[in-house]
Every structure is written in C-alpha cells, then in structure tokens.
N, C-alpha and C positions, 0 to 999 in steps of 0.2 A: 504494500500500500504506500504511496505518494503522500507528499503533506496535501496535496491540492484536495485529492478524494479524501482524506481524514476530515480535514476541515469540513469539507460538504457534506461527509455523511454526520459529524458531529454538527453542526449549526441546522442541518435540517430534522434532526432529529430520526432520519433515519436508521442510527448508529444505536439509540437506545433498542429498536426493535431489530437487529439484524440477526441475520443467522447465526450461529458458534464461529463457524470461520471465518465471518467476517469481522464479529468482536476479538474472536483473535487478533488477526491481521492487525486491529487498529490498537490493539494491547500492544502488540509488538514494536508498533512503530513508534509509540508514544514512547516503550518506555528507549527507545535508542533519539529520537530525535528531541532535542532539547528545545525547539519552537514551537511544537507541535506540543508538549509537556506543559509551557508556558501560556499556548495561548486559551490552552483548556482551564488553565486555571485560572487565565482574565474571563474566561467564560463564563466560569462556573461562580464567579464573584460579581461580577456584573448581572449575572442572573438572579443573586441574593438581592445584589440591592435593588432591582426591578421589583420583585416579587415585595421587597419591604414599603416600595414606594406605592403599588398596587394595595395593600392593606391598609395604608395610609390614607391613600386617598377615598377607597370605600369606603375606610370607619370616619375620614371628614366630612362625605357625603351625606352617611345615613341621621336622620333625625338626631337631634338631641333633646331629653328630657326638658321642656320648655319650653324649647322652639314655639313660635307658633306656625301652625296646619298651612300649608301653599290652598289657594282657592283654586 
C-alpha cells in the first residue's frame, strides 16, 4: 500500500470497514512510514476536536431552562 491509497482509504472511511488484508496492508504501512503514522494522528485529533465542537454546539443550541418558547 502507497501513502496516497492509505490516506484515501483512511479519510474516506473506507479503511475502518475493509477486509483483513487490506487492514493489514494499511497496518503495515503505517507502522514503516512515518507521514502516514503522523498524519493519522493529526486525524484522529482533529476528529476529537470536531466531535467536541459538535456537542458544543448542540448542547448551545438546545433550550435552556428559562428561555422563553420561539413562537
């Protein structure tokens, strides 16, 4: 496996659902290529703080005890 397909199958999410050999293949390559090691892990940190901004933002959204009612 190439970093170009790691990358595309990690960012599209196809990588979580792949076959055994292909999670191999992307095991393998990760653990020899040091960009590919790196940029999973900007991923996977960037994906926290998405995910922390999304709760954020729904629990700003939803009513607060007080509020008054939209008409």
């Amino acid at each position: 496996m190439n970093c170009q397909r790691y990358i595309f199958e990690l960012t599209s999410g196809r990588l979580a659902e792949a076959d055994l050999p292909t999670r191999a293949q992307a095991r393998l390559h990760r653990l020899i290529c040091v960009h590919c090691r790196t940029f999973t892990r900007n991923d996977e940190a960037l994906s926290q703080v998405l995910d922390t901004w999304r709760e954020r933002s729904v629990r700003d959204e939803a009513p607060q005890p007080g509020d008054p009612t939209p008409r």
